[in-house]
N, C-alpha and C positions, 0 to 999 in steps of 0.2 A: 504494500500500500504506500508504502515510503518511495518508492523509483517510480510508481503509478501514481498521482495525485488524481489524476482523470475518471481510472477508476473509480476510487476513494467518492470524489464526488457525484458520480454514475451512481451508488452503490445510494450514498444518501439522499438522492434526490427520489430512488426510487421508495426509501423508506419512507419518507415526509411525505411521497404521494399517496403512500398507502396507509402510514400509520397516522400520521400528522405529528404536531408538537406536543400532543397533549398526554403521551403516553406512550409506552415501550412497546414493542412487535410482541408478539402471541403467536402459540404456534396456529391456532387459525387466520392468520394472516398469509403465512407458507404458499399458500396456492395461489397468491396475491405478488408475489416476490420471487419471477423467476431468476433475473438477474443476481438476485442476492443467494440464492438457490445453486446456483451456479459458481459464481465467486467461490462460496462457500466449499462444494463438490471440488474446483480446484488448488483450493490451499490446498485442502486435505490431502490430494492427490500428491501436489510437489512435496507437502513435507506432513507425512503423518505426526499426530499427536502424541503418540509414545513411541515411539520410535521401537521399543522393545516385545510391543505387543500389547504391552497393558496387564494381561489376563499371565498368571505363571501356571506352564502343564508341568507336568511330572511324566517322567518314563516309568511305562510298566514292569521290564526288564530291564537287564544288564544290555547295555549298546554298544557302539563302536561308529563311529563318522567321520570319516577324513582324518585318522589317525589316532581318534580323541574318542578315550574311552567313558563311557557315561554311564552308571551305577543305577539298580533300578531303585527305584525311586525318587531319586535327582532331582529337584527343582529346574524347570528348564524353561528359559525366556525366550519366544519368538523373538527373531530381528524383522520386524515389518520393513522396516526402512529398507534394508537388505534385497528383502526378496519384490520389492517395487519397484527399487533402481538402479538390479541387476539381470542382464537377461536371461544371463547362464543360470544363476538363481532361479530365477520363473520358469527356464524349461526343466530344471532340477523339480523344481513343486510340481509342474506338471506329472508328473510319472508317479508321482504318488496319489492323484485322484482315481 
C-alpha cells in the first residue's frame, strides 16, 4: 500500500461508497466490496499470514525427509510461505494428493 498510494485510495473510496463515514464494514457489506475482496485475496497470496502454517501437525510415525529424520510424534510446522513460492515445492505437494 506504501509503493501503491493509488491503490490505497481505490480501496477507500470504495469503502466510503459502500460503508460511509458513519461506521466500520461488516461482513455483510462483503458482496458490496469487490475491489477490496480482491486486494485483500492478493496480499494474502504475495505474503501469507503465518508464514509457518498457523495450525502445528504432529507425525504419526517415525519419518525421514531429505535426510532429516523426524520422530513420531514430533510437532511439525507447515512452511506455507514455502510451498507458494516455490515451484518444485508445489509439484512436490502435488504427489501427495
Amino acid at each position: 500500500m506504501c509503493t501503491s498510494p493509488e491503490i490505497q485510495k481505490r480501496a477507500q473510496a470504495e469503502i466510503d461508497s459502500v460503508v460511509g463515514h458513519d461506521r466500520l464494514p461488516e461482513f455483510k457489506d462483503r458482496d458490496n466490496l469487490p475491489y477490496i475482496e480482491a486486494l485483500l485475496s492478493e496480499v494474502f497470496r504475495w505474503m501469507t499470514v503465518t508464514p509457518l502454517g498457523g495450525i502445528p501437525h504432529a507425525s504419526v510415525n517415525d519419518d525421514e525427509y531429505e535426510g532429516y529424520f523426524i520422530p513420531g510424534g514430533a510437532t511439525v510446522f507447515p512452511n506455507i510461505w514455502l510451498a507458494l513460492f516455490h515451484s518444485h515445492s508445489i509439484q512436490y505437494m502435488l504427489t501427495l494428493i
